[in-house]
Residue frames as qw, qx, qy, qz and C-alpha x, y, z in Angstrom:
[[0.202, 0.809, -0.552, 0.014, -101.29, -14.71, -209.81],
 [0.910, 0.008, -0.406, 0.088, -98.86, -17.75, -209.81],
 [0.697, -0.641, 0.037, 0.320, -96.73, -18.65, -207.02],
 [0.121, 0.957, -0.238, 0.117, -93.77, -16.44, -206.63],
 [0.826, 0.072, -0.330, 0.452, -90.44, -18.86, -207.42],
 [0.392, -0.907, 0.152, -0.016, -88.09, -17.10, -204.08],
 [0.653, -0.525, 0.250, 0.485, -84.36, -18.34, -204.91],
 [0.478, -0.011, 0.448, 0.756, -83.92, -17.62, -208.23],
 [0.227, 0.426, 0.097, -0.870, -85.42, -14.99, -210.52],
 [0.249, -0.389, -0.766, -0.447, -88.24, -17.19, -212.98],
 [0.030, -0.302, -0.637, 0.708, -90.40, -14.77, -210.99],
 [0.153, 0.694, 0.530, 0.463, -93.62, -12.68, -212.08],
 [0.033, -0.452, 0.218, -0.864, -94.03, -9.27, -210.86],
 [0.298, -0.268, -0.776, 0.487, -94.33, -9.10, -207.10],
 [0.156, -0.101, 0.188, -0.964, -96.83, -6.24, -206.81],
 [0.664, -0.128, -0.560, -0.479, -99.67, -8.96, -206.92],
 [0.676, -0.360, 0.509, -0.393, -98.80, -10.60, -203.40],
 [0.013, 0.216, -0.967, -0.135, -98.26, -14.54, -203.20],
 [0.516, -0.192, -0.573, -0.607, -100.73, -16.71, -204.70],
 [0.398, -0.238, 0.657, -0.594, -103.24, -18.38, -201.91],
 [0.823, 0.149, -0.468, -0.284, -103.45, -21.65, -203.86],
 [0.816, -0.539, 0.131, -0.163, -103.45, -24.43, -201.62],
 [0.066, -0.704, 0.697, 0.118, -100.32, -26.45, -201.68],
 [0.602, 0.222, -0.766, -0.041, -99.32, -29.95, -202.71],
 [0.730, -0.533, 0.258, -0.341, -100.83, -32.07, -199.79],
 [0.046, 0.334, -0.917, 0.213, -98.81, -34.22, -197.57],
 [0.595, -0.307, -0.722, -0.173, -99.93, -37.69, -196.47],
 [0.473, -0.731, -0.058, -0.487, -102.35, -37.28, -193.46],
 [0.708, -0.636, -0.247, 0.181, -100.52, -39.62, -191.27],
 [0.558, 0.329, -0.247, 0.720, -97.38, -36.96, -191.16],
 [0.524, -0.701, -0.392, 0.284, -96.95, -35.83, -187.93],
 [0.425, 0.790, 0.039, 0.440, -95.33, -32.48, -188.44],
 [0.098, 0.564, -0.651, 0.498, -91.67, -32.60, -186.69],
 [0.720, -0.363, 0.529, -0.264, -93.42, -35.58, -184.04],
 [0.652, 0.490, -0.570, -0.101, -91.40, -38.33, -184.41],
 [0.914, -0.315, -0.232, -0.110, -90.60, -41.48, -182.52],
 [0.257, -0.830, 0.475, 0.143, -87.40, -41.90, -180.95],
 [0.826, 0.524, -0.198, 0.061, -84.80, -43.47, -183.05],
 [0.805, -0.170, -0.066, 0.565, -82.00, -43.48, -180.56],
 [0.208, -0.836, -0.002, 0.508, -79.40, -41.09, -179.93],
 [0.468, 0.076, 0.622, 0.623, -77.23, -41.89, -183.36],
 [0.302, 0.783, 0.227, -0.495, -78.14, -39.18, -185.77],
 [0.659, 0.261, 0.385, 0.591, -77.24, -38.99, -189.47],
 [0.161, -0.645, -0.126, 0.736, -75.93, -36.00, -190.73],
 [0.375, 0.728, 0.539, 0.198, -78.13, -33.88, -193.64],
 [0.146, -0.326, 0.207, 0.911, -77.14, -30.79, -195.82],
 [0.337, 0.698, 0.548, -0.314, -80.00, -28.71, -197.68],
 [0.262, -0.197, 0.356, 0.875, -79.23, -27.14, -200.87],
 [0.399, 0.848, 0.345, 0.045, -82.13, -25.08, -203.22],
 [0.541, 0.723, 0.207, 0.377, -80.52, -21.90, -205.11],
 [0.006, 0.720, -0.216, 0.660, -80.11, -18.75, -202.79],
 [0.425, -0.052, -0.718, 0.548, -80.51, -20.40, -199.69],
 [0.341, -0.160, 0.190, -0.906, -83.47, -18.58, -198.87],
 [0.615, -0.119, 0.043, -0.779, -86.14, -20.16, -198.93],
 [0.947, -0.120, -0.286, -0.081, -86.63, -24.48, -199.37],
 [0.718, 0.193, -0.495, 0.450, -83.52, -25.50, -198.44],
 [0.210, -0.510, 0.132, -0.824, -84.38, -22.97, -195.49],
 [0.700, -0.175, -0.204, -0.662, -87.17, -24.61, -194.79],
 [0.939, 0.019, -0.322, 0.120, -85.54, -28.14, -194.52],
 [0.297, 0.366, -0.674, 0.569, -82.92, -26.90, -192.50],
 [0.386, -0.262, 0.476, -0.745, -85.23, -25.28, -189.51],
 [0.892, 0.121, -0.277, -0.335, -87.66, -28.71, -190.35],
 [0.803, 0.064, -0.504, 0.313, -84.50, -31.25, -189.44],
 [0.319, 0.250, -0.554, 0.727, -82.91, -29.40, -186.82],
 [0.637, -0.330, 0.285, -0.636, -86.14, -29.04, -184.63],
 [0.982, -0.118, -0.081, -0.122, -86.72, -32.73, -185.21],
 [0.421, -0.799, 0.429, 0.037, -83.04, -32.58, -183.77],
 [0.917, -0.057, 0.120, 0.375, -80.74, -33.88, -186.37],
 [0.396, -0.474, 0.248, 0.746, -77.39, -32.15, -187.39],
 [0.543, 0.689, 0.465, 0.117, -77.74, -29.95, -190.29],
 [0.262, -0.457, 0.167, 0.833, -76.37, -27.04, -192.65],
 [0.649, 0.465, 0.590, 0.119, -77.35, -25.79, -195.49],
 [0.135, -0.426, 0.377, 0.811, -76.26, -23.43, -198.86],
 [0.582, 0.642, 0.330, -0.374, -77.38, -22.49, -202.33],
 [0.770, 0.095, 0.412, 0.479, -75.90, -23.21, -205.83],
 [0.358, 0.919, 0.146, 0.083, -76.48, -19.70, -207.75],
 [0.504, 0.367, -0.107, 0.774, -73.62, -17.36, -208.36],
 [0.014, -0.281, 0.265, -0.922, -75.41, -14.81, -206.49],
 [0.148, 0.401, 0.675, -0.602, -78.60, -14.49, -203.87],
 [0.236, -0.332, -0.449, -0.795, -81.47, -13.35, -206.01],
 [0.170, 0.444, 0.675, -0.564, -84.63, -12.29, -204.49],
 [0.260, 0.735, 0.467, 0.416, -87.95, -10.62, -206.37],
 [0.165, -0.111, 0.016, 0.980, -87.94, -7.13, -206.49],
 [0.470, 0.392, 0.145, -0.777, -90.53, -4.22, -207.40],
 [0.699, 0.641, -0.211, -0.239, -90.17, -6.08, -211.24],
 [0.951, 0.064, 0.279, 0.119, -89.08, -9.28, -212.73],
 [0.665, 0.499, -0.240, 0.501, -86.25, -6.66, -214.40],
 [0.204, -0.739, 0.288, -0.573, -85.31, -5.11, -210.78],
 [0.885, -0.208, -0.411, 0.067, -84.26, -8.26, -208.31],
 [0.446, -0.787, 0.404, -0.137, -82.77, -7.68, -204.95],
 [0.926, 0.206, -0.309, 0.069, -79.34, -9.52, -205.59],
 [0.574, -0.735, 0.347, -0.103, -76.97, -10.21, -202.53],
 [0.454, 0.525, -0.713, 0.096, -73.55, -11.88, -202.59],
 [0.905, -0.165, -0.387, -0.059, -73.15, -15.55, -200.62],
 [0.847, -0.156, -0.293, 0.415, -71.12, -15.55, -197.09],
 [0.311, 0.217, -0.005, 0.925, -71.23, -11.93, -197.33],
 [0.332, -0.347, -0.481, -0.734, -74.92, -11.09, -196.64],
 [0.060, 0.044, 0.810, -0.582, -76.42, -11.42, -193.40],
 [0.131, -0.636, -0.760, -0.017, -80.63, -12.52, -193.45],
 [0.150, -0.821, -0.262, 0.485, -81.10, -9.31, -190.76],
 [0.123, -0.502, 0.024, 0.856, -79.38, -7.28, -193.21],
 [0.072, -0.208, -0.721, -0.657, -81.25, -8.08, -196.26],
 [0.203, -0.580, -0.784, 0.090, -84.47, -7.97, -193.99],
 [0.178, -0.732, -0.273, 0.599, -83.82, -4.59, -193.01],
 [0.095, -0.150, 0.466, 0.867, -82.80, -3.37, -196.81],
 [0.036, -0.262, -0.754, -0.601, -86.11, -4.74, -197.85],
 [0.217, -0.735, -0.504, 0.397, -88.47, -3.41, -194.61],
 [0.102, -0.681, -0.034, 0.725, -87.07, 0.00, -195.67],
 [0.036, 0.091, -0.562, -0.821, -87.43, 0.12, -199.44],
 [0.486, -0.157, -0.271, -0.816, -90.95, -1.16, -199.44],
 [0.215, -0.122, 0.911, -0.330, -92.35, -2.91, -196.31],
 [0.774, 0.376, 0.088, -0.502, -95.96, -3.39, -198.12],
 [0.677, 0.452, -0.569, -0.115, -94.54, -4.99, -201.15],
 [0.404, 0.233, -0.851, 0.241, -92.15, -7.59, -198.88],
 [0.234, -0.045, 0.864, -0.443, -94.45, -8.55, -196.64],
 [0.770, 0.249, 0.312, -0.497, -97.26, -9.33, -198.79],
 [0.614, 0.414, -0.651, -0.166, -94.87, -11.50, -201.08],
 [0.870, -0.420, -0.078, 0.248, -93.83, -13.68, -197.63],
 [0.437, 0.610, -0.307, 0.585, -90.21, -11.86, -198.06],
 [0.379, -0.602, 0.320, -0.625, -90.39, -10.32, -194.73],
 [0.846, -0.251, 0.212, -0.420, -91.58, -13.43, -193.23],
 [0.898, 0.300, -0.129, 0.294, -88.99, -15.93, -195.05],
 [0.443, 0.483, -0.430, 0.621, -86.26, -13.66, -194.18],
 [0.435, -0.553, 0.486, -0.518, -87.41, -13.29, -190.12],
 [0.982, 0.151, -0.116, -0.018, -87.60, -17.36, -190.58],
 [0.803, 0.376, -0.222, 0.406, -83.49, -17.44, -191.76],
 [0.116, 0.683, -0.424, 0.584, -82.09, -14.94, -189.39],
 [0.761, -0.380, 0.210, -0.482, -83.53, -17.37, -186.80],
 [0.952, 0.229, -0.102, 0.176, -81.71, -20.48, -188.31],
 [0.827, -0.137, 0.185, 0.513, -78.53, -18.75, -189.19],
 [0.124, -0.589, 0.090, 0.793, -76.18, -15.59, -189.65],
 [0.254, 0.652, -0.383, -0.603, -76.30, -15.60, -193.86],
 [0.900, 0.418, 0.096, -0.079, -76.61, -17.84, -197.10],
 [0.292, -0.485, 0.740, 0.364, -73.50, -19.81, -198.24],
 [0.642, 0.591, -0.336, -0.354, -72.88, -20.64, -201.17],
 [0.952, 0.081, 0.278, 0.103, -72.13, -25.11, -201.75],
 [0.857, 0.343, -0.132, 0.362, -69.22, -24.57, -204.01],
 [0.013, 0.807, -0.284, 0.517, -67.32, -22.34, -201.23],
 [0.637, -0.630, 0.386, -0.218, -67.69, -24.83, -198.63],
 [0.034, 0.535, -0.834, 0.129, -64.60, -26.72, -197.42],
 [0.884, -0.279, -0.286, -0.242, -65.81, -30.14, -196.82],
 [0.736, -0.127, -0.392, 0.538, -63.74, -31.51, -193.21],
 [0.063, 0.393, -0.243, 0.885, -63.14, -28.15, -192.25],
 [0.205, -0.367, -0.748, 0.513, -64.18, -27.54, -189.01],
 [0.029, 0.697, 0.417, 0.583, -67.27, -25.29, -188.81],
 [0.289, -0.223, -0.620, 0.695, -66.09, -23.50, -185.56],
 [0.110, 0.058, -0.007, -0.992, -68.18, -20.26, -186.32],
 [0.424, -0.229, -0.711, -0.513, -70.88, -21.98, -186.69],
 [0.187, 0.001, -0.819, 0.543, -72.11, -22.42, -183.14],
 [0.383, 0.356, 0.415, -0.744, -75.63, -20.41, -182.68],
 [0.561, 0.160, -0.377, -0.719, -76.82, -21.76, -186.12],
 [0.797, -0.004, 0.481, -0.364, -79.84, -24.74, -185.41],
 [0.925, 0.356, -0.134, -0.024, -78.18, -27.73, -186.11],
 [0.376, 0.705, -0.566, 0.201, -74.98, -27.04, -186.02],
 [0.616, -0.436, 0.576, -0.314, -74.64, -29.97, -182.94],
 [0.751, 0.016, 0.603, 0.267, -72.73, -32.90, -184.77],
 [0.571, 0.790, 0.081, 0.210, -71.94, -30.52, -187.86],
 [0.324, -0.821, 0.360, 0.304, -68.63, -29.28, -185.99],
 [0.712, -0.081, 0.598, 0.358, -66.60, -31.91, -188.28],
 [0.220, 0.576, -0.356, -0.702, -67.65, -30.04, -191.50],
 [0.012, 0.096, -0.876, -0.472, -69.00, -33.39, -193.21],
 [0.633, 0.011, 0.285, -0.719, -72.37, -34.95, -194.23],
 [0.373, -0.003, 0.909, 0.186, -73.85, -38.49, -195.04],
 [0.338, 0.725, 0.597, 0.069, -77.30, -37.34, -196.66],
 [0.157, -0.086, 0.275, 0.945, -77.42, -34.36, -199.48],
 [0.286, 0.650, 0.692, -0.127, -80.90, -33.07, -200.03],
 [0.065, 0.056, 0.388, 0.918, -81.44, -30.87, -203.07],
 [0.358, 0.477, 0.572, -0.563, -84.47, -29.22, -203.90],
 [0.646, 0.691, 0.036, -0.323, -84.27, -28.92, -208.04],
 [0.923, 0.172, 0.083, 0.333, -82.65, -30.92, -210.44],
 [0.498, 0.703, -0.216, 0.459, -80.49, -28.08, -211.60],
 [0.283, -0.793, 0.459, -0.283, -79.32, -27.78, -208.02],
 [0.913, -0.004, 0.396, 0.100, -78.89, -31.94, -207.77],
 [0.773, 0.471, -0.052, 0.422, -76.36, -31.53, -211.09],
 [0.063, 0.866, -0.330, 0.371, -74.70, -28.73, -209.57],
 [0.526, -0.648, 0.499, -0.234, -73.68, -30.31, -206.32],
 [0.935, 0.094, 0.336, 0.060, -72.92, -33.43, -208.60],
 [0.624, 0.633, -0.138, 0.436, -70.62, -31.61, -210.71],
 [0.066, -0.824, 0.326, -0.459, -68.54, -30.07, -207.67],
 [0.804, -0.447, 0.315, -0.231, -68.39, -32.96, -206.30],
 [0.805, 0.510, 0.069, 0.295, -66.66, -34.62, -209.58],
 [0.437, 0.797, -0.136, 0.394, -64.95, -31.67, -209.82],
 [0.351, -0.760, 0.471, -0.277, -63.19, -31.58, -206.15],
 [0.629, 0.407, -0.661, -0.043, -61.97, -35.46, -206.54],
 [0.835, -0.455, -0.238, -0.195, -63.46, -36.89, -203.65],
 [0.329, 0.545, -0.608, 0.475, -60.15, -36.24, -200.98],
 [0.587, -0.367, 0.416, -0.589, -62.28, -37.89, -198.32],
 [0.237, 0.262, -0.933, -0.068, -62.87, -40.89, -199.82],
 [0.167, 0.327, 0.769, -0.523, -66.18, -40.94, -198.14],
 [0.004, 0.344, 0.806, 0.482, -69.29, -42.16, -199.54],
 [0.112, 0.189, 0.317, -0.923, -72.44, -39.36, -199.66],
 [0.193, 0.411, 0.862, 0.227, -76.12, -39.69, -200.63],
 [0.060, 0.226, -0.171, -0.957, -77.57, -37.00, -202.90],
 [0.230, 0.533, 0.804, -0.133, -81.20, -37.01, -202.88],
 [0.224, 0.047, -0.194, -0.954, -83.48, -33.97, -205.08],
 [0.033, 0.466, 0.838, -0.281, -86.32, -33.79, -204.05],
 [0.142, 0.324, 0.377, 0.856, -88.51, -31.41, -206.38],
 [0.140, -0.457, -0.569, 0.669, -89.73, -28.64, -204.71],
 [0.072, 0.840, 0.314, 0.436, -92.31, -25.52, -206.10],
 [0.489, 0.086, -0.267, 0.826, -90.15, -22.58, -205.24],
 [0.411, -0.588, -0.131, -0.685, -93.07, -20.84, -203.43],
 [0.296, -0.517, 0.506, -0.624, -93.67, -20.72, -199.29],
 [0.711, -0.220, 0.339, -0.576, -96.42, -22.73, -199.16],
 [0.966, 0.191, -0.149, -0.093, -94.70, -25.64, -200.94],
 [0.386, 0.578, -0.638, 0.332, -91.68, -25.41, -199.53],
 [0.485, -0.280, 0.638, -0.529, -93.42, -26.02, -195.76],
 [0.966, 0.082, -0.004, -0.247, -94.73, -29.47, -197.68],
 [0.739, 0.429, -0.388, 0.345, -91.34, -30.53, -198.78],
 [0.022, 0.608, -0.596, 0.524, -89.93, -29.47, -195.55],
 [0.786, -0.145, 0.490, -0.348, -92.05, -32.16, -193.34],
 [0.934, 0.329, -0.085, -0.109, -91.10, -34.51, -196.42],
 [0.588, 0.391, -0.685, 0.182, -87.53, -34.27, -195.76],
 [0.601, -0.412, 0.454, -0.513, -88.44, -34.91, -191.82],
 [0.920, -0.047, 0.319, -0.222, -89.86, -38.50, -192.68],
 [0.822, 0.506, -0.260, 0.027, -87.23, -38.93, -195.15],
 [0.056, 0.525, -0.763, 0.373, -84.30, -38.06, -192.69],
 [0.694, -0.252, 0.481, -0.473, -86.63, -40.61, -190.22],
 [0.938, 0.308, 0.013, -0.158, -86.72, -43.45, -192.60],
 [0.633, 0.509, -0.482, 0.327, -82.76, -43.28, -193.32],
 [0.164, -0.598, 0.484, -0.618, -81.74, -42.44, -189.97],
 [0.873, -0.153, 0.300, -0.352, -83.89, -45.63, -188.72],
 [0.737, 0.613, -0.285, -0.010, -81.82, -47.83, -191.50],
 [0.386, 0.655, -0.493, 0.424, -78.73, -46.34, -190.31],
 [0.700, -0.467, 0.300, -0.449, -79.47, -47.48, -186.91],
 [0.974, 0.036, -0.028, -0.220, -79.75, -51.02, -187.97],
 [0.832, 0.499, -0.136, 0.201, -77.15, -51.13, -189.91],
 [0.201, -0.693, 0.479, -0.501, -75.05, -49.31, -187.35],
 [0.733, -0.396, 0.454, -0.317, -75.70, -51.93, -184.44],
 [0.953, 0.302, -0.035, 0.010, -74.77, -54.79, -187.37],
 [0.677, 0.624, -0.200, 0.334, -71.35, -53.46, -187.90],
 [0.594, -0.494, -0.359, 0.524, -70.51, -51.41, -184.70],
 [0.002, -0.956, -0.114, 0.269, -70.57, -47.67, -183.58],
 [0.496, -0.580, 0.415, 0.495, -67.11, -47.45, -183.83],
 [0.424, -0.054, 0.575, 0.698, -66.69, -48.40, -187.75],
 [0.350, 0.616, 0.638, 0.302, -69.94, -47.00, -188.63],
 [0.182, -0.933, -0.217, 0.222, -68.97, -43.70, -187.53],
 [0.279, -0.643, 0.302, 0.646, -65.99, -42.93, -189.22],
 [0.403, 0.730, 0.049, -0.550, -67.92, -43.08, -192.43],
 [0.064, 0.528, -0.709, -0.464, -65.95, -45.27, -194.88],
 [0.649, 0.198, -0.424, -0.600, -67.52, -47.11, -197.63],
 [0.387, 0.137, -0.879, 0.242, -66.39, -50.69, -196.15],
 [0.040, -0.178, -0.845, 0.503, -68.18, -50.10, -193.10],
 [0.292, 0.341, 0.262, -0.854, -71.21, -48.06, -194.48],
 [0.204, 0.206, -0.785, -0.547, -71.91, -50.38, -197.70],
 [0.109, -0.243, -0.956, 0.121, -74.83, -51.89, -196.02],
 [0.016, 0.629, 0.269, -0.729, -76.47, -48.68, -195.43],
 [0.192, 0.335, -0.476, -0.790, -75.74, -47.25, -199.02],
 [0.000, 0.052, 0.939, 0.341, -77.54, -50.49, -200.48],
 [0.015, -0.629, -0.702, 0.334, -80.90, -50.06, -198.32],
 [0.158, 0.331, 0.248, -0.897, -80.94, -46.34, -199.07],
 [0.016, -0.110, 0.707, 0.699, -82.65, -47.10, -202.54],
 [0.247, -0.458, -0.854, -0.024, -85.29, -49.38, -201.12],
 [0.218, -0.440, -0.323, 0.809, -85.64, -46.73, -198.32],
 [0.064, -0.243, 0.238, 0.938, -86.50, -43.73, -201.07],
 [0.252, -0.248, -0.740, -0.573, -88.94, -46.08, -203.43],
 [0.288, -0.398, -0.806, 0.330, -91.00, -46.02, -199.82],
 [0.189, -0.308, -0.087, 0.928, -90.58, -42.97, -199.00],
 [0.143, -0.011, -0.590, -0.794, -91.77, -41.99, -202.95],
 [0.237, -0.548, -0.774, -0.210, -95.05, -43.80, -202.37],
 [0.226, -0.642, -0.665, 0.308, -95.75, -41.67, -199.47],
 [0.214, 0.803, -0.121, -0.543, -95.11, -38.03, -201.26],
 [0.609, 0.067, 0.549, 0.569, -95.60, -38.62, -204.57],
 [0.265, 0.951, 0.070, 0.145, -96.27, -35.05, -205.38],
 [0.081, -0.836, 0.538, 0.075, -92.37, -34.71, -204.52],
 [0.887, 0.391, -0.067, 0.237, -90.66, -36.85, -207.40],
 [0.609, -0.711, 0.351, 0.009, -87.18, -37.43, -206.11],
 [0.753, 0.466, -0.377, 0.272, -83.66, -38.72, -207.97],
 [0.749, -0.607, 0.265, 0.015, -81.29, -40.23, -205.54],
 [0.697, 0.541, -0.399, 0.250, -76.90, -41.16, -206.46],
 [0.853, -0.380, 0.016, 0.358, -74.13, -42.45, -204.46],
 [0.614, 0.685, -0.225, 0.322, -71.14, -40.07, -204.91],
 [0.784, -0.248, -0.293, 0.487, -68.25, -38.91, -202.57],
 [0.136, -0.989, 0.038, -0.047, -66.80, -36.18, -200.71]]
């Protein structure tokens, strides 16, 4: 059987289990979450894949061990999971939905079935991370995230803003470009949106999660530089003037990056919150 996409519903029938094809290897020297020290400065990174279940998941718990600020959400209208049948999907509503309670709907309808897809396992994963999937066009950029306190990461996410976007499929990368268009940038503050194509299966999502590690390491080093060039003081309040050195590099930054996972092909824009 092929791998079993988990945010949206291009799924085959789950009564087959997930496939136990190897994954896309990473390059050998990745050190999975070891990471030099880069200072205390930290850039702040948002994950986005569909439902929030499962990459973008992945990449959160992935950055926030390697201890930078993080959040993440999903672009769908609704949560989708598989179900018994590719016409039967377990669909949940965004910001409404707690992980634990979707874990416990699916433990009691058929714990066989969800726990030989990874379901079970993906969803004891997220309830670890954070209360529930949100949904990217709901969130408030600036808004404080006060409720936010026991989800990993959330330490420099209190502000409600971010400097790095990391998609995980194109069609999520347009979404979060069009909402961004579409909200008319009232910050004034410049954001890099990265997609980074992921296979919507487990065992590629835990490749792409150590990929955005070195990627957040690679910018995050950058930003340093460029940081110490300008001064804490202007590079921290994020405005294009003082961050315009930074934006330029990220390009170079990415084509690097690219060489070292090029089984995760990557599109990269400059827009604004």
């Amino acid at each position: 059987m092929s791998h079993v996409p988990i945010d949206d519903l291009v799924m085959e029938q789950a009564n087959g289990g997930m496939s136990t094809a190897p994954p896309t290897s990473a390059p050998a020297s990745t050190q999975n979450g070891q990471q030099e020290d880069l200072g205390s400065y930290k850039l702040k990174f948002c994950t986005v894949c569909a439902s929030n279940q499962n990459r973008s998941m992945e990449g959160h718990l992935r950055l926030a061990l390697a201890n930078y600020p993080v959040i993440s959400f999903g672009t769908g209208s609704l949560v989708r999971l598989p179900g018994p049948s590719i016409e039967k999907p377990n669909v949940y509503k965004f910001n409404e939905t707690s992980y634990d309670s979707i874990y416990r709907e699916l433990e009691a309808k058929d714990p066989r079935l969800y726990r030989a897809n990874g379901l079970l396992n993906m969803l004891g994963r997220n309830r670890q991370v954070k209360w529930g999937p949100e949904r990217w066009q709901d969130w408030q950029i600036g808004m404080p995230r006060i409720k936010h306190e026991k989800d990993k990461g959330s330490e420099g996410m209190e502000g409600g803003v971010a400097d790095v976007v990391i998609t995980c499929e194109e069609r999520c990368w347009d979404a979060v470009i069009d909402d961004l268009l579409n909200r008319g940038s009232p910050l004034n503050r410049p954001v890099h949106v990265i997609n980074i194509d992921i296979k919507d299966n487990h065992e590629e999502a835990l490749v792409g999660g150590r990929g955005m590690v070195d990627l957040a390491d690679s910018l995050n080093k950058v930003a340093l530089e460029e940081r110490e060039k300008v001064g804490a003081a202007a590079f921290d309040t994020g405005g294009a003037a003082s961050r315009s050195g930074f934006d330029e590099r990220v390009p170079e930054v990415l084509a690097e990056w690219q060489e070292r996972w090029p089984t995760l092909p990557s599109t990269w824009t400059l827009a604004w919150f």
